[in-house]
KOLTORMI-430559 format. One record per residue (C-alpha): residue in one letter; x, y, z. Coordinates in steps of 0.001 Angstrom, whole numbers. Last residue first. Example, Ala and Ser with C-alpha at 12.3 -4.5 7.8 and 13.67 -1.06 7.14 Angstrom:
{r "S"; {13670; -1060; 7140}} {r "A"; {12300; -4500; 7800}} 
END
This chain:
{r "X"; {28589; -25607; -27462}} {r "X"; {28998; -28447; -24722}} {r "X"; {25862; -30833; -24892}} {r "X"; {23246; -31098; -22877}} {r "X"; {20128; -29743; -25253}} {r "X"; {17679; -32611; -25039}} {r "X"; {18269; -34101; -21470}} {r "X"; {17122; -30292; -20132}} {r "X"; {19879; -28519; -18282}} {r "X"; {19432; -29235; -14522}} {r "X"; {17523; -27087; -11995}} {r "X"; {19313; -24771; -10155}} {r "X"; {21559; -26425; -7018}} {r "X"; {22003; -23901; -3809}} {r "X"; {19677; -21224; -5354}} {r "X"; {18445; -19541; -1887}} {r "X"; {14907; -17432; -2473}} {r "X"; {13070; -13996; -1570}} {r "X"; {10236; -13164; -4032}} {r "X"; {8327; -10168; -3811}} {r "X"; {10047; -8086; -1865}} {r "X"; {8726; -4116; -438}} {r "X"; {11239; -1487; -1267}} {r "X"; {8407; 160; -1863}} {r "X"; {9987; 2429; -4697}} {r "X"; {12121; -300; -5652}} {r "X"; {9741; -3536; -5901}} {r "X"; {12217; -6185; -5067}} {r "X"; {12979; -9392; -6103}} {r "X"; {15568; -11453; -4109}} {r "X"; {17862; -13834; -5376}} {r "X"; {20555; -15736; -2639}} {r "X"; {23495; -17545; -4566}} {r "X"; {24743; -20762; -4713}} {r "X"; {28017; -20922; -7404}} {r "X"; {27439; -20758; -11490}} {r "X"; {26205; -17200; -11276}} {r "X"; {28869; -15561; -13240}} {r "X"; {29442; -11924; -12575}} {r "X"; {32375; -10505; -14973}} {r "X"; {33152; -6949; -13722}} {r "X"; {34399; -3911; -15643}} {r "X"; {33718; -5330; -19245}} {r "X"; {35398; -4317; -22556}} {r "X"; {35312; -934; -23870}} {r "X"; {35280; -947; -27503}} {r "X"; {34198; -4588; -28242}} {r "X"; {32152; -4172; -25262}} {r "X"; {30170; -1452; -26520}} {r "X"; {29769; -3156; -30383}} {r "X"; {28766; -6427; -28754}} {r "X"; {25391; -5127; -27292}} {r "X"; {24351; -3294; -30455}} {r "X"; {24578; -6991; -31716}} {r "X"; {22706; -8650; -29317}} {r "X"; {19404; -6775; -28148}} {r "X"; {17819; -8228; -31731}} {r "X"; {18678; -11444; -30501}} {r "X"; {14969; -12803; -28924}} {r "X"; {14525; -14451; -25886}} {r "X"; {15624; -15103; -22496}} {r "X"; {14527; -16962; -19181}} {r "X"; {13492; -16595; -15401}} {r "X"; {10393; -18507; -14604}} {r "X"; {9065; -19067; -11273}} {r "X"; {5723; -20764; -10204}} {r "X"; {5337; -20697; -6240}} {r "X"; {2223; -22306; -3934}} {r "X"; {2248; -21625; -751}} {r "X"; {-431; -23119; 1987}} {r "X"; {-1448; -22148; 5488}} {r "X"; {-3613; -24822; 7308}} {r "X"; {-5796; -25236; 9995}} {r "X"; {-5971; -21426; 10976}} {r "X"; {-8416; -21553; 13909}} {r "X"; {-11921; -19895; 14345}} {r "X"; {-14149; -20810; 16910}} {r "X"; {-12608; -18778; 19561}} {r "X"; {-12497; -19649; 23160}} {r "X"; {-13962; -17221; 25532}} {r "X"; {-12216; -14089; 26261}} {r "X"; {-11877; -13907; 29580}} {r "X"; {-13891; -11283; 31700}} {r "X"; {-11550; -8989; 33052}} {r "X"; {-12079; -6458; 29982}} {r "X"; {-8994; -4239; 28888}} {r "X"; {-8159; -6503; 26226}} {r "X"; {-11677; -6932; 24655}} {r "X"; {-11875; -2893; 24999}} {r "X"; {-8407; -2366; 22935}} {r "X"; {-9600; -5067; 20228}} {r "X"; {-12734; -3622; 20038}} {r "X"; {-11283; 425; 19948}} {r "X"; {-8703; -1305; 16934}} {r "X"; {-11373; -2829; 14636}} {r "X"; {-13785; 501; 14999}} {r "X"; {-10327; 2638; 14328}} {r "X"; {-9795; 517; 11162}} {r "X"; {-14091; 736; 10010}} {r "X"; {-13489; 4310; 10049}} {r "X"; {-10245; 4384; 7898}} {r "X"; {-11909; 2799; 5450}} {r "X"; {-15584; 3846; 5298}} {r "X"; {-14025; 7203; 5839}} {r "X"; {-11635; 7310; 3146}} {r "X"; {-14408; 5920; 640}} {r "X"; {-14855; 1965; -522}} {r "X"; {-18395; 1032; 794}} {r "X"; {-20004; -2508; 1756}} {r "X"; {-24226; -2527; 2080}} {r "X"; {-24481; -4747; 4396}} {r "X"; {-24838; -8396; 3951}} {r "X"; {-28559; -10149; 4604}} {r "X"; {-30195; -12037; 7745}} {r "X"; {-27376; -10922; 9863}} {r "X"; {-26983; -12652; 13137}} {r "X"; {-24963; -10755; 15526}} {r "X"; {-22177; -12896; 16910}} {r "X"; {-19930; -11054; 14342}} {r "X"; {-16508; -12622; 13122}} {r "X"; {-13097; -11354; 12153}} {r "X"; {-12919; -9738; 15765}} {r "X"; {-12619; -13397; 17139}} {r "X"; {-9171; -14821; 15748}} {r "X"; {-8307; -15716; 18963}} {r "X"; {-6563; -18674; 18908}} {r "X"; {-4630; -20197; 22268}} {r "X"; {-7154; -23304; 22746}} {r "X"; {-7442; -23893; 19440}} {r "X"; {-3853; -23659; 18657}} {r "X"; {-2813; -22979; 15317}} {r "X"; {-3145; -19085; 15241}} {r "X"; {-1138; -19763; 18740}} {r "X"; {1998; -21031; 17121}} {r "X"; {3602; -17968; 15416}} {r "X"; {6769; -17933; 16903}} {r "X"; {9081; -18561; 13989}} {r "X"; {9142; -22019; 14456}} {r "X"; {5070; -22230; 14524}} {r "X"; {5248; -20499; 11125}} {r "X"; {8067; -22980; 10180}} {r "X"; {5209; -26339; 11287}} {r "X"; {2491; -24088; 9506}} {r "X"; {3627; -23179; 6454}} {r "X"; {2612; -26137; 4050}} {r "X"; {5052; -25112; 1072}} {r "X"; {4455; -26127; -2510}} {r "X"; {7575; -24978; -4673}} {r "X"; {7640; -25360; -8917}} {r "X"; {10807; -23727; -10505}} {r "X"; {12038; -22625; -13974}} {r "X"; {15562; -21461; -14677}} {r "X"; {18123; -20582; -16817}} {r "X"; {21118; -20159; -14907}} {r "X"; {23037; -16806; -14942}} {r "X"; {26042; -15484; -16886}} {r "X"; {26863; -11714; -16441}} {r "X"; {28824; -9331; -18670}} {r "X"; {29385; -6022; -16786}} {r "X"; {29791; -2087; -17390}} {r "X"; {29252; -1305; -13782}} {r "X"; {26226; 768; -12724}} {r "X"; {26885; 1496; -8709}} {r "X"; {25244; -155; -6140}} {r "X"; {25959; 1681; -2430}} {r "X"; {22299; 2120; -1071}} {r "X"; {21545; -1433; -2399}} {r "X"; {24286; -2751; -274}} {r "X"; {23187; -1020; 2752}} {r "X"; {19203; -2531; 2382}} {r "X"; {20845; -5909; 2110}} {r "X"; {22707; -5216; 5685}} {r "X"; {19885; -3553; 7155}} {r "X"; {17787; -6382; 6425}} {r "X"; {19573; -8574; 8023}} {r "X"; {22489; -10996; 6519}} {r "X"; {24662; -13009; 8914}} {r "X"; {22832; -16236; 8591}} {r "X"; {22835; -15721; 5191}} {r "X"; {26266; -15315; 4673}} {r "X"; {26967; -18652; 6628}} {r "X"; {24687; -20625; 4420}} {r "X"; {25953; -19352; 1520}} {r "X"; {29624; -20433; 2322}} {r "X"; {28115; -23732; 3311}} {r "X"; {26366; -24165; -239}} {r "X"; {29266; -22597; -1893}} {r "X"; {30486; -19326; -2916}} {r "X"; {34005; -17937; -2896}} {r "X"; {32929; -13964; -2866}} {r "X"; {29794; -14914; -1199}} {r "X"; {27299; -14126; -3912}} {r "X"; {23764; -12234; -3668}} {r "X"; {22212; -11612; -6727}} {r "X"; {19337; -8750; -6737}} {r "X"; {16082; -8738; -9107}} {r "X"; {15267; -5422; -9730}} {r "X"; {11200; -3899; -9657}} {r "X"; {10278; 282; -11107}} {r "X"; {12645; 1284; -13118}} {r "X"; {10282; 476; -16182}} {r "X"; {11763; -2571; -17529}} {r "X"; {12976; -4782; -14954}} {r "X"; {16669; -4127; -13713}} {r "X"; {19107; -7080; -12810}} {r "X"; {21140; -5974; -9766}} {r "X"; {24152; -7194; -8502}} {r "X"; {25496; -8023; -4916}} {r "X"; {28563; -9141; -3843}} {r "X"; {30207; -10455; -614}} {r "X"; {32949; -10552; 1977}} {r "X"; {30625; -9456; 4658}} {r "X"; {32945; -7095; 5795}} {r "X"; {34424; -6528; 1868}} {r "X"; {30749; -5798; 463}} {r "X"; {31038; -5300; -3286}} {r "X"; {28414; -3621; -5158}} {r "X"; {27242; -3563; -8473}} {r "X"; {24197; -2015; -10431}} {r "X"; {24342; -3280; -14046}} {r "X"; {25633; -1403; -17215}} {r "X"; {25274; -4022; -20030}} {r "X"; {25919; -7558; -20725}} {r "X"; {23866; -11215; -20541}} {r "X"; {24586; -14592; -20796}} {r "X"; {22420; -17658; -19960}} {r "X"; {23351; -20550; -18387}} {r "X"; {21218; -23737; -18865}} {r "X"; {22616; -25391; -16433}} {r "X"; {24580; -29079; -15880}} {r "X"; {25102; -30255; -12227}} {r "X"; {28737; -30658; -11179}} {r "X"; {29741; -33210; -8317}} {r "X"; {32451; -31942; -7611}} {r "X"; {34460; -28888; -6925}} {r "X"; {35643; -26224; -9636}} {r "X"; {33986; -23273; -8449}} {r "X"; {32486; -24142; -5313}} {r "X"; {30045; -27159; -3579}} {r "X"; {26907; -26601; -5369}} {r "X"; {28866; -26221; -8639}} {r "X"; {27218; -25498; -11699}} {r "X"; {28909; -26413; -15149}} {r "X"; {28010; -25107; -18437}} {r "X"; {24857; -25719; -20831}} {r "X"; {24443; -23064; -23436}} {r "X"; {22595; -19410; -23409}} {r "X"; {24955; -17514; -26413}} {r "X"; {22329; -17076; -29247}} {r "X"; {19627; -16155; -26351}} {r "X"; {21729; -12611; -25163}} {r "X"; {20091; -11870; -21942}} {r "X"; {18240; -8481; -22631}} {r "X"; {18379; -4763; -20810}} {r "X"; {15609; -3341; -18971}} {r "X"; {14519; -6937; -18670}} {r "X"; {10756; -7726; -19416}} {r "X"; {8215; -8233; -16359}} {r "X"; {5312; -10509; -15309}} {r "X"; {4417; -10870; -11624}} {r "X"; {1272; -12237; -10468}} {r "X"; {915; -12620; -6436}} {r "X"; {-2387; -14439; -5118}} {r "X"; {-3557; -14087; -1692}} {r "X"; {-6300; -16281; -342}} {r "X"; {-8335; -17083; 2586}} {r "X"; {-10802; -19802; 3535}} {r "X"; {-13309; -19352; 5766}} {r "X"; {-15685; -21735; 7841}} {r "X"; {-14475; -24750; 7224}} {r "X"; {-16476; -27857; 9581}} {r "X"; {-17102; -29587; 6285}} {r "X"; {-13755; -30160; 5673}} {r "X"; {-12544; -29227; 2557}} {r "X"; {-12085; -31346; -659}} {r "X"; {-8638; -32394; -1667}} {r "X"; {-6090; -31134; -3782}} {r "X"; {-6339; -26942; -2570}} {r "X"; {-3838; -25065; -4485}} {r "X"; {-5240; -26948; -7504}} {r "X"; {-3585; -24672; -10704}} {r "X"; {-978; -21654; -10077}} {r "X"; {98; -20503; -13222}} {r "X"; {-3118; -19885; -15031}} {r "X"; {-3224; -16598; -15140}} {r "X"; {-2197; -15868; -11484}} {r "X"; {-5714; -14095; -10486}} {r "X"; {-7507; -17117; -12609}} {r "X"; {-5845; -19929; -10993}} {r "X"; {-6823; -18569; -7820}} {r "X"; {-9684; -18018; -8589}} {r "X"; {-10428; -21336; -10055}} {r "X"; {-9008; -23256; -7303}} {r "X"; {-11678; -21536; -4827}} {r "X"; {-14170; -22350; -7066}} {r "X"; {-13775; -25949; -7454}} {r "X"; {-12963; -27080; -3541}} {r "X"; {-16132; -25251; -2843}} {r "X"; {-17424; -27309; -5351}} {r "X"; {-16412; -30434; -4031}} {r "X"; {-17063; -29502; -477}} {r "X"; {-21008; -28818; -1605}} {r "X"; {-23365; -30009; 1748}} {r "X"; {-20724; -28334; 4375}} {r "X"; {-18398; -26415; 2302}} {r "X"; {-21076; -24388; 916}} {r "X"; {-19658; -21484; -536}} {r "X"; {-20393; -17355; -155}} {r "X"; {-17885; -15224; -1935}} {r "X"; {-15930; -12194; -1014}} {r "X"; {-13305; -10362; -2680}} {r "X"; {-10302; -8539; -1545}} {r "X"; {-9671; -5208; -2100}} {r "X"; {-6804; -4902; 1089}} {r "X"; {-8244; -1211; 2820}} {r "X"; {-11705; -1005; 1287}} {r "X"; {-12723; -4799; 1080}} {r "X"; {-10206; -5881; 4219}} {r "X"; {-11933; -3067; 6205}} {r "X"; {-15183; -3274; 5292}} {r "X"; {-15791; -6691; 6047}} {r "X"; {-13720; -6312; 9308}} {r "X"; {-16018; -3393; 10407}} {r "X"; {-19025; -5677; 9589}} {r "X"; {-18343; -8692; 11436}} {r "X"; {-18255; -11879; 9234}} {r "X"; {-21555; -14021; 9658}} {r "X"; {-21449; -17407; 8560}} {r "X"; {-24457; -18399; 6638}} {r "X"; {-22372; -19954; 3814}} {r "X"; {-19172; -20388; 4919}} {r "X"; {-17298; -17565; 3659}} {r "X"; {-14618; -17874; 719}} {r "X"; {-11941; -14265; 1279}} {r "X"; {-10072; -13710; -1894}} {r "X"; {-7562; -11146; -1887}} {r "X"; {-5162; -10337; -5143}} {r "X"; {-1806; -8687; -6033}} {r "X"; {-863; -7639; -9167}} {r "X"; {2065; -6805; -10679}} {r "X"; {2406; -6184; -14730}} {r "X"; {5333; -4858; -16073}} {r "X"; {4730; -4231; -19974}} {r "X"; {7920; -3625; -22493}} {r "X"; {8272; 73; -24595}} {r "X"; {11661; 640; -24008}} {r "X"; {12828; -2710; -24107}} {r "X"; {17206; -1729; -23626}} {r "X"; {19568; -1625; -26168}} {r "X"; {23151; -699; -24731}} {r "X"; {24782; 1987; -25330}} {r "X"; {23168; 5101; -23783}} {r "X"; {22918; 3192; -20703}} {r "X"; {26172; 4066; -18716}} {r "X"; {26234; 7594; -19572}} {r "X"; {22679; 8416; -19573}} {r "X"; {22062; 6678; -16438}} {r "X"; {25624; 8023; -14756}} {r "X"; {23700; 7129; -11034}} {r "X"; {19902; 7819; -11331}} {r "X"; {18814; 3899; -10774}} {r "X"; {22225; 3670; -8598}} {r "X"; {20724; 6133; -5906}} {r "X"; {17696; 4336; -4631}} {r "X"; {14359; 5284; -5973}} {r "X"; {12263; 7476; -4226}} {r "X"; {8909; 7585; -2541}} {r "X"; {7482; 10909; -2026}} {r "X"; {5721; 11178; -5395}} {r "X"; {2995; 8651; -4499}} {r "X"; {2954; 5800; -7644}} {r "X"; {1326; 6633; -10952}} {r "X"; {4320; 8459; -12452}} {r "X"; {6492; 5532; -11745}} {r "X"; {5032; 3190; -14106}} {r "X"; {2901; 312; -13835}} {r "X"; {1504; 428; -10638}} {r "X"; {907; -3018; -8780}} {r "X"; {3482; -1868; -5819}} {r "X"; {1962; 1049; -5445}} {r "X"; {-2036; 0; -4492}} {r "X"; {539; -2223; -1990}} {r "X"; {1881; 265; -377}} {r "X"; {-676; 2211; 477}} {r "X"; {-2245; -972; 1876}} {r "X"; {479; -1519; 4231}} {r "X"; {148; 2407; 5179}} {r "X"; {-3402; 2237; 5747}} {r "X"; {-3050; -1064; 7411}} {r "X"; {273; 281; 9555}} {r "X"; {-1423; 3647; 10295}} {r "X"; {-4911; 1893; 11812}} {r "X"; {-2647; -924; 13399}} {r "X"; {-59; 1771; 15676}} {r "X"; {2359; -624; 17277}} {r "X"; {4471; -1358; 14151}} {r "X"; {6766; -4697; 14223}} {r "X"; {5410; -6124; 10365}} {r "X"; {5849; -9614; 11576}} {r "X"; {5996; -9176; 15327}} {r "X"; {1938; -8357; 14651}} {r "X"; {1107; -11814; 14316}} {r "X"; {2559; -12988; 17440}} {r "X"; {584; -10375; 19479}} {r "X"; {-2551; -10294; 17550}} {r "X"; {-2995; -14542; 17996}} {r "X"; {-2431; -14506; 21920}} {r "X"; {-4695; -12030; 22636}} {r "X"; {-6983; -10405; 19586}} {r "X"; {-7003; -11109; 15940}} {r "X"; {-9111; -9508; 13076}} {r "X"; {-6785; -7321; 11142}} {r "X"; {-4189; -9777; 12247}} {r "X"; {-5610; -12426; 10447}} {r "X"; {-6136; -10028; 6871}} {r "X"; {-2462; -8983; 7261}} {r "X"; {-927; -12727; 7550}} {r "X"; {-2463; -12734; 4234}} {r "X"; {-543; -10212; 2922}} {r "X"; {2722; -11741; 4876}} {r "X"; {2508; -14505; 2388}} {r "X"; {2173; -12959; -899}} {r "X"; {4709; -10112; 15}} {r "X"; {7262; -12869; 954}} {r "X"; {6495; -14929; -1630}} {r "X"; {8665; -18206; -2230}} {r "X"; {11639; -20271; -3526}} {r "X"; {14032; -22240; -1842}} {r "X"; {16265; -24307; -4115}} {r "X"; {17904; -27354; -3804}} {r "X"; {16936; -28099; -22}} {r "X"; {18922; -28587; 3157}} {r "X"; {16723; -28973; 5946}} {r "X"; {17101; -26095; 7930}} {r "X"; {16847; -24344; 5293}} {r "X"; {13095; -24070; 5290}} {r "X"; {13441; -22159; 8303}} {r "X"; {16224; -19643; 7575}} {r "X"; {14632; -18918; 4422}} {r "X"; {10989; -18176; 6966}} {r "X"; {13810; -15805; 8864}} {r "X"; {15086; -14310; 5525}} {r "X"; {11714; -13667; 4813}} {r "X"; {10165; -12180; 7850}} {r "X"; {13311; -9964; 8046}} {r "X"; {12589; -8349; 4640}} {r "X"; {8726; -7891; 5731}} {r "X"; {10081; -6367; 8789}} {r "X"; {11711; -4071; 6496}} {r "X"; {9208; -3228; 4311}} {r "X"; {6996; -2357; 7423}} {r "X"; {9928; 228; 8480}} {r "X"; {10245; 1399; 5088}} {r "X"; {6639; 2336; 4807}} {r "X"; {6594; 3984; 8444}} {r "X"; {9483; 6190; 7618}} {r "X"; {7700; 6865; 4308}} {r "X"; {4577; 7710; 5392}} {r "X"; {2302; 8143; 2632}} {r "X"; {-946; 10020; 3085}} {r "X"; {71; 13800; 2565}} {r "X"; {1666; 12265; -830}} {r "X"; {-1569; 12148; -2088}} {r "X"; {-1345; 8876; -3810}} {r "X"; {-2047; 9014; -7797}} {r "X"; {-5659; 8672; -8845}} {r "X"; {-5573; 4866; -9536}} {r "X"; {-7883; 2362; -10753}} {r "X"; {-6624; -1453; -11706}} {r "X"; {-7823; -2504; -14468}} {r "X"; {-9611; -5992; -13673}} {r "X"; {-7652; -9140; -14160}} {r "X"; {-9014; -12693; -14360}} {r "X"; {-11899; -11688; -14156}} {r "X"; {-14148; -13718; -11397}} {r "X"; {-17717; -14346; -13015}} {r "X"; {-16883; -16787; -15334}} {r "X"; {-15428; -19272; -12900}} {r "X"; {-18388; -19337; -10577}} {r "X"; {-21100; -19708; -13536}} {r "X"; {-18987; -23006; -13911}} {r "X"; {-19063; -23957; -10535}} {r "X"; {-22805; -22838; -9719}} {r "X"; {-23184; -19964; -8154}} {r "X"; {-24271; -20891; -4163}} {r "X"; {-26865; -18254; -3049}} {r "X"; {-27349; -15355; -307}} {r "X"; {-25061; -13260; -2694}} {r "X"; {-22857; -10842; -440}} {r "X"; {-23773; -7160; -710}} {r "X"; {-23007; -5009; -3954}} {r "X"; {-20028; -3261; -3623}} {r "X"; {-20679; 783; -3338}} {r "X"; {-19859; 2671; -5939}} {r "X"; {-16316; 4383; -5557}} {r "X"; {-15066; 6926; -3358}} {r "X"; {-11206; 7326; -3310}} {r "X"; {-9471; 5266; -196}} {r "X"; {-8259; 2757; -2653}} {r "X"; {-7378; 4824; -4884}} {r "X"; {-5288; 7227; -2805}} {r "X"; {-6774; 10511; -2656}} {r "X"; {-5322; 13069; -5041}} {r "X"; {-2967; 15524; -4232}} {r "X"; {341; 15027; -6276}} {r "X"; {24763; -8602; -31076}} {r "X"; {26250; -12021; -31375}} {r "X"; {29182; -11744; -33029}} {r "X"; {30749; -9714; -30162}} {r "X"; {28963; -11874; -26991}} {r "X"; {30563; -14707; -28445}} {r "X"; {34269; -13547; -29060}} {r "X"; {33645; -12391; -25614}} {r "X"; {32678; -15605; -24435}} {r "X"; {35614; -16998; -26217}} {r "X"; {37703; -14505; -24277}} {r "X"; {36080; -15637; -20861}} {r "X"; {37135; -19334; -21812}} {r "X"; {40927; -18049; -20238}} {r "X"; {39083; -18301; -16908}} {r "X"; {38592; -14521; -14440}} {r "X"; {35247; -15201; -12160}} {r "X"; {34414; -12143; -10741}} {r "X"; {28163; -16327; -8511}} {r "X"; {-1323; -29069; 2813}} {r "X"; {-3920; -30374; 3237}} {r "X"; {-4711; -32849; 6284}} {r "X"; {-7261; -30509; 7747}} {r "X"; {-8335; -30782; 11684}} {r "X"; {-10963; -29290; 12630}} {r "X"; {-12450; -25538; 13561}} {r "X"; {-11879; -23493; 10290}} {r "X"; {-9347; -21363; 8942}} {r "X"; {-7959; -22457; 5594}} {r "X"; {-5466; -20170; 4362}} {r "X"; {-3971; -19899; 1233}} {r "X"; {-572; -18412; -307}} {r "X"; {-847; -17919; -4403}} {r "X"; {2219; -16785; -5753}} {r "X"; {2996; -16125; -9684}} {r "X"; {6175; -15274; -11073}} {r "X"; {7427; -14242; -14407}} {r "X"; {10940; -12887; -15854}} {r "X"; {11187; -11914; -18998}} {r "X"; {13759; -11785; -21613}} {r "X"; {13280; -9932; -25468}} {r "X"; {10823; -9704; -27680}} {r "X"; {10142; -6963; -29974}} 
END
């Protein structure tokens, strides 16, 4: 059956080398009875998997693949492996801590690019602060203490172990896979039965997260071993050897075709130009996220209406797409911060997408709200949501963002990364030459081990009084690349739809034709994958404006 989806794929990158690198809506209108008209005719124990034992990875190649033999060796998906998280390992206080800080880290990075105005702000907070986890693992001075503001824990071997926890749960597909102790907030149990029983929802629909690591090492360059082990075990990334000195081009090659691999194709030529031949490491995150809505967007009654940037009513007007939707949705009203917030469910309980609406919306109003929005606050709402029988109009959209991060990272107080003279990025690399890899393994102790080893190095480098001398590694850029798609199809959710309403009618109408602030969130985590500000969608497309 089809029915709506929403996809997203992130790919952050950074390039860390020792040069320069110039890369990179209760509306109440009379028309609400036509829409009704409308909507009616239309229709345990285990060991985490990550810290299970596994066959050893096999030890860096000491050669350059060739770009083609490069792009068939990296699948585009492997299955991922999972015993079920002992729930002896998960922290939960600790987990919602670090998902809060990751909350914070986006609305401050929204904060950022805002201060600009743009259309729409779109990005990955979970993409982005993953790879801000594989620099702190191996950052000292200067560069550990602003990076480790972002996720605000003190204790590094609990907050990778935990970090990673949570992301080995975050790409599960169903809730009996993640660790038992993590639970759901109330409104996914609240009257389910009751206010569900109704409506069609896709039952039987795929969710499929994943995120991915790609670490691409200078060829020669020797990474120190506990680091190795630590983002292989602890984050699963993958290592390959490039020449970026005598083979930019192909470098260039291979790194774009992983990471257009890991987000199926969405996310083509992060990196335009060849490197520098003075990179040393490049590092990648990719985010693919693919899911169907619990309950379907009607596609017989998506037209083009008004959306107004400036509030209901105002000029100028920009012409949507706007879909329509009904069914039992979480709601929430906040009168102090004279806001709402609904939720749109993804199939499988697991990921909503929350809309946040000043009551009387508008590009200033939504500036203000967000300014006063923390992460307690959003955190709050969700606690209260309710399911509300509701009909709900929302743009049609699909969005393209390339960020270079560096000048807001620098904003937010993470400067030194940058600074070649303030960079100490030294624990990610070995002054012992290696003439061959180790041998890299993937049990509890290999992790946690090669954590403490990281930590006790840091600790001893800080409690030297010989200075640190200057690191050869600095981050020369940090790039974001988003592909968002939020649409509808299929009408076989329709009619069953219409029948409810046409006996009950709707408790809330929730049109998103106002800014509004979207943020996707993994529920059990609580961790978000996409944080944005929708101040003007993108227009209707020239072939379909017309009023139906």
């Amino acid at each position: 059956m089809l029915g709506s989806y929403f996809l997203l794929a992130f790919a952050c990158l950074f390039v860390i080398g020792n040069g320069d690198l110039d890369l990179w809506r209760d509306v109440r209108r009379p028309e609400h009875q036509a829409l009704l008209q409308k909507l009616n005719e239309a229709h345990s124990t285990a060991r985490p998997a990550y810290l299970a034992p596994k066959a050893p990875t096999p030890p860096l190649p000491q050669y350059l693949p060739s770009a083609p033999a490069m792009a068939q060796s990296v699948a585009a998906f492997p299955s991922i492996e999972y015993a079920g998280s002992s729930s002896g390992n998960v922290d939960v206080a600790a987990s919602d801590d670090i998902a809060r800080n990751v909350l914070t880290f986006a609305q401050n990075l929204s904060n950022q690019i805002n201060a600009n105005y743009r259309k729409t702000v779109i990005f990955s907070p979970l993409s982005i602060v993953s790879a801000l986890a594989l620099l702190l693992l191996g950052a000292k001075g200067r560069s550990y203490s602003e990076l480790v503001t972002v996720f605000g824990q003190t204790d590094m071997v609990k907050l990778h172990e935990q970090f990673g926890l949570m992301l080995q749960d975050v790409q599960q597909p169903t809730s009996q896979t993640t660790s038992p102790v993590r639970q759901l907030d109330a409104w996914h149990s609240n009257s389910l039965r009751r206010s569900l029983r109704n409506y069609p929802r896709n039952r039987h629909a795929p969710q499929e997260v994943h995120v991915a690591n790609g670490l691409f090492v200078k060829h020669g360059y020797n990474l120190n071993p506990d680091y190795r082990q630590a983002v292989v075990s602890i984050y699963k990334s993958e290592l390959q050897m490039l020449d970026f000195a005598n083979s930019p081009a192909t470098a260039r090659y291979n790194i774009n075709s992983w990471v257009e691999q890991q987000t199926k194709g969405k996310i083509e030529n992060i990196i335009p130009d060849d490197l520098p031949q003075e990179t040393r490491i490049v590092m990648a995150n990719t985010l693919y996220f693919k899911a169907m809505w619990e309950i379907d967007f009607i596609a017989s009654a998506t037209k083009v209406e008004n959306f107004y940037p400036n509030g209901e009513g105002s000029q100028p007007v920009i012409p949507v797409d706007m879909m329509v939707g009904a069914g039992a949705f979480p709601y929430y009203e906040d009168q102090q911060l004279d806001c709402r917030i609904i939720g749109l469910p993804y199939h499988g309980n697991l990921t909503t997408m929350y809309v946040i609406q000043p009551m009387r919306s508008s590009v200033e109003q939504l500036a203000y709200l967000q300014q006063r929005l923390n992460a307690d606050a959003i955190e709050n709402m969700i606690s209260q949501m309710t399911r509300r029988s509701t009909i709900i109009a929302f743009p049609k959209m699909h969005l393209t963002e390339s960020f270079k991060l560096n000048t807001l990272l620098q904003a937010m107080g993470i400067g030194g990364i940058f600074n070649p003279v303030q960079s100490d990025l030294s624990l990610i690399a070995s002054s012992e030459p290696t003439v061959q890899a180790p041998q890299i393994g993937r049990s509890y102790s290999d992790g946690l081990g090669s954590l403490q080893r990281l930590v006790a190095q840091r600790q001893l480098a800080q409690s030297s009084k010989t200075p640190t001398p200057p690191s050869d590694l600095i981050v020369s850029d940090i790039l974001h690349k988003v592909d968002f798609t939020v649409n509808e199809q299929g009408t076989e959710a329709a009619a069953a739809t219409a029948a409810i309403l046409k006996k009950s009618g709707p408790e809330v109408l929730f049109r998103a034709e106002t800014p509004f602030i979207l943020l996707v969130r993994h529920d059990l985590t609580k961790l978000p994958l996409f944080y944005g500000m929708i101040n003007e969608p993108p227009t209707a497309k020239a072939s379909v404006m017309h009023k139906n």
